[in-house]
KEKE-839209 format. One record per residue (C-alpha): residue number from 1; residue in one letter; x, y, z. Coordinates in nm, 3 decimals. Layout:
residues N
SITE     k   r        px        py        pz
SITE   NUM   A         X         Y         Z
...
***
This chain:
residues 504
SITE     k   r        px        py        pz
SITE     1   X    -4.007    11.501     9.765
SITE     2   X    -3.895    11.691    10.078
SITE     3   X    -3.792    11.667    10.445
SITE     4   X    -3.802    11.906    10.674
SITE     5   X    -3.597    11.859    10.991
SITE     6   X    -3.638    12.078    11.343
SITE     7   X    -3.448    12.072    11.641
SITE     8   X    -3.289    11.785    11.561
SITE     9   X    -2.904    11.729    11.715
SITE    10   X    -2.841    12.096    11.772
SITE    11   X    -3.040    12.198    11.406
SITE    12   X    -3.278    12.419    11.454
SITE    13   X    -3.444    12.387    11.099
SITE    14   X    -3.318    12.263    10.751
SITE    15   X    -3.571    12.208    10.416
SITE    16   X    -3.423    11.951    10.184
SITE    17   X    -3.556    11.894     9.825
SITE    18   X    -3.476    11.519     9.724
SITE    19   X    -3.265    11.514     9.414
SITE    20   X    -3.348    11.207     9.147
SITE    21   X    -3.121    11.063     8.923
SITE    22   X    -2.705    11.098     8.949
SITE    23   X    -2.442    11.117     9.183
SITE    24   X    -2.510    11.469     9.426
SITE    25   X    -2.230    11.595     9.617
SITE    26   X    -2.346    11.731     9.976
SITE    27   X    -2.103    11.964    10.147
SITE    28   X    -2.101    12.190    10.475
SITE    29   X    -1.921    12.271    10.758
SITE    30   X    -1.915    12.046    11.049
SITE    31   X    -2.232    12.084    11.242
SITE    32   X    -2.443    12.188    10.932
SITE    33   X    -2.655    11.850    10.901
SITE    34   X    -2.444    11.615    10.673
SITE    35   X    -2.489    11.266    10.874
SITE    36   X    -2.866    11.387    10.992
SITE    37   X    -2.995    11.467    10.668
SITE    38   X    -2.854    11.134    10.571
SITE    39   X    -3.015    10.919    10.825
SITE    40   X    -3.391    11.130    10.769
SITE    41   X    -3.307    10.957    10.428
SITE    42   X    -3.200    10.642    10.527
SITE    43   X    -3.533    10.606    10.725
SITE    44   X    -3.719    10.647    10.374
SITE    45   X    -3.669    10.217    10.369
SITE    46   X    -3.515    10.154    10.757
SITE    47   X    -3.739    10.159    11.008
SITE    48   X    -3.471    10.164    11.248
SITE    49   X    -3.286    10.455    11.137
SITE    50   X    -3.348    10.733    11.427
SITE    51   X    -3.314    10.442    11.705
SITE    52   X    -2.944    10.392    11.506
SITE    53   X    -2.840    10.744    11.469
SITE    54   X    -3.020    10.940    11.715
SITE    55   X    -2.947    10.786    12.034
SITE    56   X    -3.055    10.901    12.361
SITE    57   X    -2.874    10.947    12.699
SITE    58   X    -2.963    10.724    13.015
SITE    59   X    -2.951    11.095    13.169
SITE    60   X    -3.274    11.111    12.980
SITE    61   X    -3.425    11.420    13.141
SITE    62   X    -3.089    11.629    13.088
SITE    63   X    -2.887    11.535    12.797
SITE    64   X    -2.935    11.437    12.488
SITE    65   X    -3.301    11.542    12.419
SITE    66   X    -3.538    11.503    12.134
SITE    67   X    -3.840    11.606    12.284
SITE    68   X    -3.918    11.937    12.031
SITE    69   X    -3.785    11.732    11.749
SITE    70   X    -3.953    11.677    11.391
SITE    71   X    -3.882    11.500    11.105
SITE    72   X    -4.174    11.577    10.820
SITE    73   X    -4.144    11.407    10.505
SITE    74   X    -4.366    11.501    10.183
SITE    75   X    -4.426    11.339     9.831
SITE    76   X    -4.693    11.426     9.644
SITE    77   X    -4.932    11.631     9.828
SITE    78   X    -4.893    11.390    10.136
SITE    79   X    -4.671    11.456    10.463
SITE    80   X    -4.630    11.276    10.775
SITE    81   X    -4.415    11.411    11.041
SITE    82   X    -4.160    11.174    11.319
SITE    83   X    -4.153    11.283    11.647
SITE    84   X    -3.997    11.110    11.952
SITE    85   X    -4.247    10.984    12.206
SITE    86   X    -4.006    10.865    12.469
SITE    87   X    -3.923    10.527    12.376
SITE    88   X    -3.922    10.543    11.965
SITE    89   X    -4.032    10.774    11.718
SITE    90   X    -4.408    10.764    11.646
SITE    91   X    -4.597    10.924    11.321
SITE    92   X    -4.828    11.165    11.284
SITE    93   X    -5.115    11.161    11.144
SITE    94   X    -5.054    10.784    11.229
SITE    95   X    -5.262    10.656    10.908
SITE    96   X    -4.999    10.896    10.703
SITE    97   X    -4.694    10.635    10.781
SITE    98   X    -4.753    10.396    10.489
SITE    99   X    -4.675    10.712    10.261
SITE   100   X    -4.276    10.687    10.260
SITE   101   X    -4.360    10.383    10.031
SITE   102   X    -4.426    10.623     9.821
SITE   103   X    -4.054    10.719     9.760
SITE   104   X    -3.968    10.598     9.435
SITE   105   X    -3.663    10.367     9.598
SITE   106   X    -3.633     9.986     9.561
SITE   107   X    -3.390    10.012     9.886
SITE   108   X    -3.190    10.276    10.066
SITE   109   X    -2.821    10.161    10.154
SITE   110   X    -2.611    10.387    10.354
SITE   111   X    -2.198    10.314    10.361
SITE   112   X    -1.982    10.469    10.574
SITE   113   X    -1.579    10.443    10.621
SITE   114   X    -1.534    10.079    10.752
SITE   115   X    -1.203     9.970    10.780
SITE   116   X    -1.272     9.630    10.982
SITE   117   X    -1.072     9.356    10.880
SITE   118   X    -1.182     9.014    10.861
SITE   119   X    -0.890     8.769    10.858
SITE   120   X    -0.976     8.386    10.817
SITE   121   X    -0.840     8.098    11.028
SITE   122   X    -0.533     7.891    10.848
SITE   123   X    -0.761     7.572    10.776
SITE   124   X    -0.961     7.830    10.577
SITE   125   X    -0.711     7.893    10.342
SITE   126   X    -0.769     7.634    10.126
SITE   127   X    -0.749     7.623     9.706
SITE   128   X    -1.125     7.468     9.734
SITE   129   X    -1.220     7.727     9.951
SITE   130   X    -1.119     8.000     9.775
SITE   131   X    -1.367     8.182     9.508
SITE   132   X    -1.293     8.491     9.257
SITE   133   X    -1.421     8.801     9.401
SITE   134   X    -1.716     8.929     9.141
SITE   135   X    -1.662     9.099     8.810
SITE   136   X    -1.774     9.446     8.964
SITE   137   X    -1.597     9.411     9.301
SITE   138   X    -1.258     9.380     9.141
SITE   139   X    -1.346     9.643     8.826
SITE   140   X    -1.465     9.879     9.112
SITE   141   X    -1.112     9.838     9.270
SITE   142   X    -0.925     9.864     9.004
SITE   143   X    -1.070    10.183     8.839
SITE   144   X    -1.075    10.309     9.126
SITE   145   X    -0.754    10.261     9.258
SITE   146   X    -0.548    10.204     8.968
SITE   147   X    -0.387     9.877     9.051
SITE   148   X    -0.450     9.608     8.865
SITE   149   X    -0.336     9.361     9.139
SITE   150   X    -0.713     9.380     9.239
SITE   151   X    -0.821     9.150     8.924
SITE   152   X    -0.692     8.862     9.140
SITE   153   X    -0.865     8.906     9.413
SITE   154   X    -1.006     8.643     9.580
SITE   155   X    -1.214     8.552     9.865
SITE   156   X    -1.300     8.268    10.152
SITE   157   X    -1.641     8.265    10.350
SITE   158   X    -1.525     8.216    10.703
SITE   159   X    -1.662     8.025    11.002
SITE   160   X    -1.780     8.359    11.159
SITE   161   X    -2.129     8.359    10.999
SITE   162   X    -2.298     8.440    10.655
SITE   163   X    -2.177     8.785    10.491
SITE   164   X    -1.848     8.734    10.669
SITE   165   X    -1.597     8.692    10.382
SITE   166   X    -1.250     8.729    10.399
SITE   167   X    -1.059     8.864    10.094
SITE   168   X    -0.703     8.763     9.977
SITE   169   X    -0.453     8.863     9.737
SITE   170   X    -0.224     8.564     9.606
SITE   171   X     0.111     8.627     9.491
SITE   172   X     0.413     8.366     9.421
SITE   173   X     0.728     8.444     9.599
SITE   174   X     0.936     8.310     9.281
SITE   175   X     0.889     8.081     9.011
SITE   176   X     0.815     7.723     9.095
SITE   177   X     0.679     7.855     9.453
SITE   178   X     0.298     7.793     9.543
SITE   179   X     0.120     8.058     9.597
SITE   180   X     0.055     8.248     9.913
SITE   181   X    -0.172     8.538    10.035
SITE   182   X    -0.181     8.889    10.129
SITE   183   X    -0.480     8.888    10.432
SITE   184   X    -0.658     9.191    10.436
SITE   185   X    -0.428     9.295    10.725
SITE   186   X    -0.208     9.388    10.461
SITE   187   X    -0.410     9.637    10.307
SITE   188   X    -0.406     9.974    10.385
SITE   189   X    -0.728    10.221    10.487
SITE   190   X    -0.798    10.329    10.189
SITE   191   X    -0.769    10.009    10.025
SITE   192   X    -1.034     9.848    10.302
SITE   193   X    -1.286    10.130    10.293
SITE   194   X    -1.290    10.107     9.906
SITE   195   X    -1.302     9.747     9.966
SITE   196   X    -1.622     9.742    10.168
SITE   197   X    -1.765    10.009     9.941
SITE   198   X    -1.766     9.824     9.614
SITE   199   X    -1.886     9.533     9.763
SITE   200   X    -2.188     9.727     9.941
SITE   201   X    -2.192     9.864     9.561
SITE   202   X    -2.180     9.573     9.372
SITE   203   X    -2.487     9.425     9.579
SITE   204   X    -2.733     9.750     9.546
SITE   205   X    -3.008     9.694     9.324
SITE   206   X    -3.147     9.909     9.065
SITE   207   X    -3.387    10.263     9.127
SITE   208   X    -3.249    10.272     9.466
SITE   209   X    -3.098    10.551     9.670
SITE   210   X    -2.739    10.518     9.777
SITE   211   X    -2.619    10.731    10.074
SITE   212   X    -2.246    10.741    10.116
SITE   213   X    -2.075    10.930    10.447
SITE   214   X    -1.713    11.047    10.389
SITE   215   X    -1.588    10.698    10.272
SITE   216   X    -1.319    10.871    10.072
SITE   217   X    -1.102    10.995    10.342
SITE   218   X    -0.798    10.770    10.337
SITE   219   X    -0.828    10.833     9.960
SITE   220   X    -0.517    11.067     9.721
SITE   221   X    -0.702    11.285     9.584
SITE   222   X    -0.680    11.127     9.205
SITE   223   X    -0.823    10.835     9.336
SITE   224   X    -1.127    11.049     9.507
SITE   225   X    -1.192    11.162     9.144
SITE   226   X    -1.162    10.814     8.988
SITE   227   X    -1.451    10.732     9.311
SITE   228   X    -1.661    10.950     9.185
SITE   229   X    -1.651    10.890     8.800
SITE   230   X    -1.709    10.566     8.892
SITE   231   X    -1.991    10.645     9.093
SITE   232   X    -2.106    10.805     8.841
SITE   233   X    -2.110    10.488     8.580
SITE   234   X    -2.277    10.297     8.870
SITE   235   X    -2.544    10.553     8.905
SITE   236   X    -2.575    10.502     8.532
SITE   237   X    -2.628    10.141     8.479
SITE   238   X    -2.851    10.088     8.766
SITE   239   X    -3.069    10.405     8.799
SITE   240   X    -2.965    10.490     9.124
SITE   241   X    -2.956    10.847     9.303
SITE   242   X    -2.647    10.878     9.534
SITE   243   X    -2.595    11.149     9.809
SITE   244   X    -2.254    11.169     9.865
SITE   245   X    -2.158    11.345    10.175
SITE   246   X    -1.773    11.485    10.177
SITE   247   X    -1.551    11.761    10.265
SITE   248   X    -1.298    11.669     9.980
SITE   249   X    -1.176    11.970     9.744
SITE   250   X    -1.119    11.772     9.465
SITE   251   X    -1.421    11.592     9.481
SITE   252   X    -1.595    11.917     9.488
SITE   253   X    -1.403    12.072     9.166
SITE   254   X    -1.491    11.759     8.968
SITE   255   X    -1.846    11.712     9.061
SITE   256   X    -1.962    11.980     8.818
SITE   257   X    -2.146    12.279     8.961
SITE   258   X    -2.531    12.150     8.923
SITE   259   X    -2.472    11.817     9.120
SITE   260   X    -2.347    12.044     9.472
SITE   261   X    -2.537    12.105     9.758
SITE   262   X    -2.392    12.326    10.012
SITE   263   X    -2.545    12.328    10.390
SITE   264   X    -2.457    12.720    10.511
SITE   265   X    -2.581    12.776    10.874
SITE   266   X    -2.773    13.083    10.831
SITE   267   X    -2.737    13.159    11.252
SITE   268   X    -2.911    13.011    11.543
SITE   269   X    -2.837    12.683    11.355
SITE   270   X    -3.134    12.731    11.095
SITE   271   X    -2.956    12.536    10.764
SITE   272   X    -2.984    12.693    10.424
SITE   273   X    -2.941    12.450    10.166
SITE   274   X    -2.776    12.574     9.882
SITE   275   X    -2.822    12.399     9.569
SITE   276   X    -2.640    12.492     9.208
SITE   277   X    -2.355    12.679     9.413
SITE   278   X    -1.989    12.770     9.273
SITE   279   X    -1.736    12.581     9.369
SITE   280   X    -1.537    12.817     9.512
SITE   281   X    -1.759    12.954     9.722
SITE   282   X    -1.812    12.562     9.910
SITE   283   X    -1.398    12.554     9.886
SITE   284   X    -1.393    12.877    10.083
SITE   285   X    -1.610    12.694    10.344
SITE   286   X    -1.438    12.357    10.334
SITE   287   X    -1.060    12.361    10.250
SITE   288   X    -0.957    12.747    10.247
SITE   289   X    -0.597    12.642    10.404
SITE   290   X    -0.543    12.356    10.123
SITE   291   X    -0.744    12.519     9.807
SITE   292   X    -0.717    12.894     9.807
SITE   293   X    -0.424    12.953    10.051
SITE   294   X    -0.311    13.289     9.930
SITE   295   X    -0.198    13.652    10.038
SITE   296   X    -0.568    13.790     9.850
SITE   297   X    -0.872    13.677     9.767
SITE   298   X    -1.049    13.860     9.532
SITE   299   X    -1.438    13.752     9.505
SITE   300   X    -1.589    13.826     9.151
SITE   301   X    -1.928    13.817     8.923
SITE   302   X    -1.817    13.523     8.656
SITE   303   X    -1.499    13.375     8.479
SITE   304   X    -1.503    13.657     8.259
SITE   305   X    -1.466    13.919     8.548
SITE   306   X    -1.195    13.673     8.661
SITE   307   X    -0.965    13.678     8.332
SITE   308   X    -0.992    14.065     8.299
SITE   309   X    -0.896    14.107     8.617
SITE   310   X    -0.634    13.853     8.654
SITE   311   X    -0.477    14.105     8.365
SITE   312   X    -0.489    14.412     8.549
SITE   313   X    -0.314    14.238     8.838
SITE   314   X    -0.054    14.093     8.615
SITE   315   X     0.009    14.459     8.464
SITE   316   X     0.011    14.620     8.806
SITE   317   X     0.244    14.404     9.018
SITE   318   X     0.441    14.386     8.694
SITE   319   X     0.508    14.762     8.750
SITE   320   X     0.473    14.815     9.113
SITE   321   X     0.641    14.506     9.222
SITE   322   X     0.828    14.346     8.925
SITE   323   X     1.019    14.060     9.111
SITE   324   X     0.783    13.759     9.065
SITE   325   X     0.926    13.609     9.365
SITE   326   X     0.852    13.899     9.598
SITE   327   X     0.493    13.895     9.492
SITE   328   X     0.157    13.837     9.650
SITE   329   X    -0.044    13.510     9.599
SITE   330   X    -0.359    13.603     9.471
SITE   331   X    -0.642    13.405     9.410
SITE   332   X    -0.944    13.513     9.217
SITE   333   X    -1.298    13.361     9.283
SITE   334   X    -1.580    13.375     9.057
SITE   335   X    -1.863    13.340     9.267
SITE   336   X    -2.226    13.443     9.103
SITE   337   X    -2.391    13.766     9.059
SITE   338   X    -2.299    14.109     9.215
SITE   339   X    -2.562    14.030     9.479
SITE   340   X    -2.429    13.709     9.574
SITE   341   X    -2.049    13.820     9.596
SITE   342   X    -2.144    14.125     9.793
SITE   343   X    -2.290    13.840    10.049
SITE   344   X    -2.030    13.633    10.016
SITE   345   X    -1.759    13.869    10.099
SITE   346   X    -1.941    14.022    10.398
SITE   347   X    -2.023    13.672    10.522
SITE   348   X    -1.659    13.497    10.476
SITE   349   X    -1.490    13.719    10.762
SITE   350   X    -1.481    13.386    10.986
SITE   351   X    -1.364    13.173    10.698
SITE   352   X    -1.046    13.311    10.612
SITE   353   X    -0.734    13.328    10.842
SITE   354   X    -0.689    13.711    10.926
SITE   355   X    -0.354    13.756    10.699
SITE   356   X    -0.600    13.687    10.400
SITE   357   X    -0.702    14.042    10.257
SITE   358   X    -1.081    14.008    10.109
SITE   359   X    -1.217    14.250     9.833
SITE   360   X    -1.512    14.213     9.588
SITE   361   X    -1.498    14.352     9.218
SITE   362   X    -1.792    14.434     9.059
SITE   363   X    -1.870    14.478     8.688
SITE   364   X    -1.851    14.838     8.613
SITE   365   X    -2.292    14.868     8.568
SITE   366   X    -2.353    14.789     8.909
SITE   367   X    -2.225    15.107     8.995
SITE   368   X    -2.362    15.210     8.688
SITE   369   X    -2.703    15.065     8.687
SITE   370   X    -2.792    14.835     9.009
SITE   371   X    -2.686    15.060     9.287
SITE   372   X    -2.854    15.343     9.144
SITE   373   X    -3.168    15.197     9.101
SITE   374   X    -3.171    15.061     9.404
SITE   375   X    -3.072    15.449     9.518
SITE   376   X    -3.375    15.517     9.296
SITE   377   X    -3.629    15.253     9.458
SITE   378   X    -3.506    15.335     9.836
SITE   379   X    -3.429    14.918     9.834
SITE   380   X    -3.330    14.932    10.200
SITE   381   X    -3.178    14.620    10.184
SITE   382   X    -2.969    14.590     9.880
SITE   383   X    -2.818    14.933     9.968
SITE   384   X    -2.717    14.789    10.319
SITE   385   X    -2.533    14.496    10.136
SITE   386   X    -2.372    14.771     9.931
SITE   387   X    -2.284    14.999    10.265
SITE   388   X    -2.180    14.711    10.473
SITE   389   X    -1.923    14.618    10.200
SITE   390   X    -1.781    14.997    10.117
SITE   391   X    -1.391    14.886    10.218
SITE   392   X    -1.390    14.616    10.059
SITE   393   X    -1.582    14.674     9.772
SITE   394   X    -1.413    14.768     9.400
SITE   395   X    -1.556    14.811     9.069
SITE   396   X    -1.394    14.681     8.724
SITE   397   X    -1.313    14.950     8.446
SITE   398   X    -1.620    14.782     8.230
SITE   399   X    -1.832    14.492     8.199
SITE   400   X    -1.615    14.256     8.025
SITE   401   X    -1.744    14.155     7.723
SITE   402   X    -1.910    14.520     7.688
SITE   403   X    -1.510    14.659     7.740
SITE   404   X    -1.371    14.406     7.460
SITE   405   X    -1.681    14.488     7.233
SITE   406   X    -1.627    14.862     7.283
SITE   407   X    -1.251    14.871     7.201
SITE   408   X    -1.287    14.674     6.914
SITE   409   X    -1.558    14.795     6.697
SITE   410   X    -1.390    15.141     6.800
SITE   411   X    -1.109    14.996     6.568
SITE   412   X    -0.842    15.034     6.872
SITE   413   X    -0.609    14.800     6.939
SITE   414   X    -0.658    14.552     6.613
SITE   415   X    -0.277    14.596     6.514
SITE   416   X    -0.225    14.469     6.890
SITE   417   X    -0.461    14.216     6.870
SITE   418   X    -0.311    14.099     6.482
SITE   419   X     0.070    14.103     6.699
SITE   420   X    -0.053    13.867     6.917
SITE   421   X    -0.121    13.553     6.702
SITE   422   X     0.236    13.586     6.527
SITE   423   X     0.182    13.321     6.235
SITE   424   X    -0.128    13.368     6.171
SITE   425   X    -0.352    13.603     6.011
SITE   426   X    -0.579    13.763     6.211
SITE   427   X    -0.804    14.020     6.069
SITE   428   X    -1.088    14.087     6.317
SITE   429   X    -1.222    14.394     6.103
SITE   430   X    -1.298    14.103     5.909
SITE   431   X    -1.429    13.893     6.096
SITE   432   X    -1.675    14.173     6.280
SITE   433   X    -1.809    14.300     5.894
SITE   434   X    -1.936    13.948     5.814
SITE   435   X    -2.313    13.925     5.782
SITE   436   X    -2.347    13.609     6.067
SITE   437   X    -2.190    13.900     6.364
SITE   438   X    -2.398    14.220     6.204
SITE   439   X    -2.724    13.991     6.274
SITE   440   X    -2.626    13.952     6.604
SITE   441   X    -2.888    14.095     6.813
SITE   442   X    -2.997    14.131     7.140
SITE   443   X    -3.185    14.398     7.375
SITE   444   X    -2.992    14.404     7.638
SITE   445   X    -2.606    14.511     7.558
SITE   446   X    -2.455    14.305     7.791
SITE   447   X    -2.563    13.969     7.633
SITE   448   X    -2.503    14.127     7.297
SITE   449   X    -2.127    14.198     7.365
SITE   450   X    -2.124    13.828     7.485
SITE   451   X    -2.265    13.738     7.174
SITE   452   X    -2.025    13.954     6.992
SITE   453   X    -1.720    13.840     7.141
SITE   454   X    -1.835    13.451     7.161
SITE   455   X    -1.835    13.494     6.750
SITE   456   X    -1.481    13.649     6.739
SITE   457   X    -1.321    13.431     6.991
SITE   458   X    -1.499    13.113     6.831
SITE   459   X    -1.315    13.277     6.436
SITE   460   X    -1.002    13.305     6.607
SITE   461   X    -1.002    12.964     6.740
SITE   462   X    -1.068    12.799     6.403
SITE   463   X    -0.806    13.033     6.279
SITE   464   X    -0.510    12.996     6.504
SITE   465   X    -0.600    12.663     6.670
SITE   466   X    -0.559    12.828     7.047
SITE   467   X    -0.777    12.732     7.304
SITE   468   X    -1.069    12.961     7.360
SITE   469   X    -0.999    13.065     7.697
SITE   470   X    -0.653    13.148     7.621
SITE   471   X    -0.786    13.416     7.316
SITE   472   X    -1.036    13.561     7.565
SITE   473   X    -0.719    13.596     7.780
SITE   474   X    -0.509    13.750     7.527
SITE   475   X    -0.799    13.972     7.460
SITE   476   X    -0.845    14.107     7.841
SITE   477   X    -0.456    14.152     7.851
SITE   478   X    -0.515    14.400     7.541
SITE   479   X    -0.770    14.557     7.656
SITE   480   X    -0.566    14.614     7.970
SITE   481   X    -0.331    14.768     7.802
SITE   482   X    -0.564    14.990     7.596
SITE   483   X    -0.731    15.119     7.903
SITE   484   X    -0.420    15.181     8.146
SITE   485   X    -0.165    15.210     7.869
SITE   486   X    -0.123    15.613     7.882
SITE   487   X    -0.295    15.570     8.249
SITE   488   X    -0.156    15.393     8.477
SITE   489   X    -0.210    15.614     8.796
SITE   490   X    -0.579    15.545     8.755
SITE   491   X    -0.429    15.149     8.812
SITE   492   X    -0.200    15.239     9.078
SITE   493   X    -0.491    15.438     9.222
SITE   494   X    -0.717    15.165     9.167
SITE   495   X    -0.478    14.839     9.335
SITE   496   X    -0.232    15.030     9.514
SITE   497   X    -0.444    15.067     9.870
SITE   498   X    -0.524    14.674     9.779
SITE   499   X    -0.141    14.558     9.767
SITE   500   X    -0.037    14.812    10.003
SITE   501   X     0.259    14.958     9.803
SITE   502   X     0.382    15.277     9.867
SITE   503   X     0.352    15.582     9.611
SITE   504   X     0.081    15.577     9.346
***
């Protein structure tokens, strides 16, 4: 299932894939297609979407066009594209319009902030009148929330028209007093918008597609989290698929890396949807200044790039610059492969405020390996990426696991390592002779020295009872020590133009 949009509200083109199934995080930069990929969807079951979200100007010939616009949508071999005619939006082929029945969606709801509050007249407040909010209104509150005031919540259908309920809070001043209300002009903005939420929630019926716009705004950012686990659960029980558009960093950190979609404008407005990105490299989009505010960013391959070198910059600013409250705020990004932080580092120039220093470190066999075979093979384009990145671009001593794997089986450091699990008794000679790590095998040596180390690190946790990633960190700060110990003017040499200290 896909739409394709062109030259729609400033986009020049964008190719979405329909997820199924789950709650789906969609991200961007203002101006990348959030609301307008959301209301192509919403038109899936709303025949009135575009007239609702893409509203013309009286200055009709000037401002405000639509007149090179398209909207295609496809399922299953079959496509019919939306363009405007004038008045409305007419399809084409016409016979082809029936096919967005086809979408596997009971109903499409889409919720956006509303904080309108609907206050009921004093005859209105009545003990007959009133009625218990549902089960899931008030479990939707209170989960999310985390105020279990919300389990008396009540409600009184007003004069104004069907749908128009009013919702109250009772309370009793003091014992012996009868009861009186909090009006929904007591809650706050966050409260509200929740409110309408889980009531749009609670009323959504199962296999549909939910499309939610920044409703979590007003939200702290522990009760954005709770939102979405609870979204989640929803999306659960009833079978639903829920786009949820945000900007919020801590929505993004929990969503877990295969449920984001990132919009990137590519230039000239064409939209590159991202799908299965890191986190950090949507947080360096969306909420650099609250997320990764910090003297250096340093963009690496994977988290294992990050803890090695996380070591090295302990061990150098612990020399060059030993007062910890004099000392740069680094932050260290693991962002994909070496192709993908070599792009991401060239294309984040406009992302960062300028007193942010950028660099890229590489695993030590793309020097090794990928940029000479790429020399080799004359691959214009990769070597470009590698030329347009030469002052900002730095290479790791080893690849990491290959490093640990190295110094290990070349029996260095094991004393060291032994030291530093006091209390326990460590014996990796041990552990590496056993005949489950000798059948490790594996043609390429990287994913054997993952292999390798995964085994050791996986011994030494059932051994010492340390979390995993705090070996594999004790292991890197080794390792550091192994390789810079007697040479630490090929670190200095290495992060000294980086930090900018004098003397190598």
């Amino acid at each position: 299932m896909r739409i394709k949009i062109e030259n729609v509200k400033g986009i020049r083109s964008l190719d979405f894939e329909i997820p199924s199934g789950g709650v789906w995080i969609l991200t961007g930069l203002n101006g990348t297609g959030k609301s307008t990929m959301l209301a192509t969807l919403y038109r899936i079951r709303n025949s009135y979407a575009f007239q609702k979200f893409f509203r013309t100007s009286p200055l009709a010939d000037r401002v405000d066009l639509y007149d090179d616009a398209s909207i295609n949508y496809e399922i299953n071999g079959q496509s019919v594209t939306y363009r405007y005619g004038g008045q409305r939006w007419r399809a084409s082929p016409r016979a082809n319009s029936t096919i967005l029945g086809n979408f596997p969606y009971s109903t499409v709801s889409y919720i956006e902030a509303n904080s309108e509050r609907i206050e009921p007249f004093a005859d209105e407040i009545a003990p007959n009148r009133l009625r218990d909010a549902s089960d899931d209104i008030k479990e939707f509150l209170v989960t999310v929330l985390a105020d279990n005031k919300w389990n008396n919540l009540k409600f009184v259908n007003t004069r104004r028209g069907r749908g128009n309920e009013a919702f109250l809070i009772p309370y009793r001043p003091g014992r012996g007093y009868a009861y009186k209300y909090y009006s929904e002009k007591s809650f706050s903005l966050g409260e509200l918008c929740i409110l309408r939420l889980a009531k749009r929630i609670s009323e959504i019926q199962n296999d549909g597609l939910v499309l939610i716009d920044e409703i979590e705004m007003a939200l702290h950012p522990q009760a954005q989290v709770r939102l979405l686990e609870k979204l989640r659960s929803v999306s659960h029980d009833k079978n639903t698929t829920v786009i949820f558009s945000t900007h919020s960093a801590s929505i993004v950190k929990s969503a877990g890396r295969r449920n984001l979609i990132h919009l990137v404008n590519m230039g000239e407005n064409r939209i590159e949807v991202i799908r299965n990105p890191y986190p950090a490299q949507i947080l360096g989009d969306i909420a650099f200044d609250d997320e990764l505010g910090a003297d250096f960013v340093f963009f690496v391959e994977d988290k294992q790039a990050k803890l090695l070198l996380e070591q090295m910059i302990q061990e150098y600013l612990a020399i060059a610059n030993p007062d910890i409250n004099y000392q740069p705020l680094c932050k260290i990004a693991p962002v994909g492969g070496f192709v993908q932080v070599l792009e991401f580092v060239n294309g984040s120039s406009q992302i960062f405020p300028n007193y942010v220093r950028r660099y890229a470190f590489l695993d030590e066999d793309v020097k090794t390996e990928s940029l000479q075979s790429a020399q080799h093979r004359n691959d214009h384009r990769l070597l470009d990426l590698f030329n347009r990145s030469e002052e900002i671009l730095n290479y790791l001593p080893c690849t990491p696991e290959v490093g640990l794997v190295d110094m290990i089986e070349g029996q260095h450091m094991r004393q060291e390592i032994r030291n530093s699990f006091p209390g326990h008794a460590i014996n990796i000679g041990r552990i590496i002779q056993t005949a489950d790590y000798q059948a490790l095998q594996s043609q390429n040596p990287r994913d054997l020295a993952k292999k390798k180390i995964s085994y050791m690190v996986e011994n030494m946790n059932q051994i010492t009872g340390i979390d995993e990633i705090q070996i594999r960190r004790t292991l890197y700060k080794i390792y550091t020590k192994y390789k810079y110990g007697d040479a630490i003017g090929n670190l200095r040499a290495l992060l000294g133009p980086i930090f900018n200290v004098r003397g190598t």
